[in-house]
C-alpha angles and dihedrals in degrees: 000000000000097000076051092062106040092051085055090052094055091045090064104067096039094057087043083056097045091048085047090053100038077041087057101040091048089059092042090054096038082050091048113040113104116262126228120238121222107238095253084052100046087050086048092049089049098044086044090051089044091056097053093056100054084050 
């Protein structure tokens, strides 16, 4: 029953540790994924970055 317990104790944090870090790596991915522009954005990005270059 003790060994029971103290397994279970040194689980906890463990599993506190692995949701933290899939936690992490959700929000990184989610940061980091490419976004889709609307078509009026996308038009507006191009006629802005063609802009730029002339100057």
């Amino acid at each position: 029953m003790a060994l029971g317990q103290l397994k279970e104790a040194m689980e906890e944090p463990q599993q506190k540790s692995m949701a933290f870090i899939n936690n992490m790596h959700s929000q990184l991915r989610d940061l980091t994924r490419p976004t889709m522009l609307a078509p009026d954005e996308s038009a507006a990005d191009a006629t802005s970055s063609s802009e730029c270059k002339s100057r």
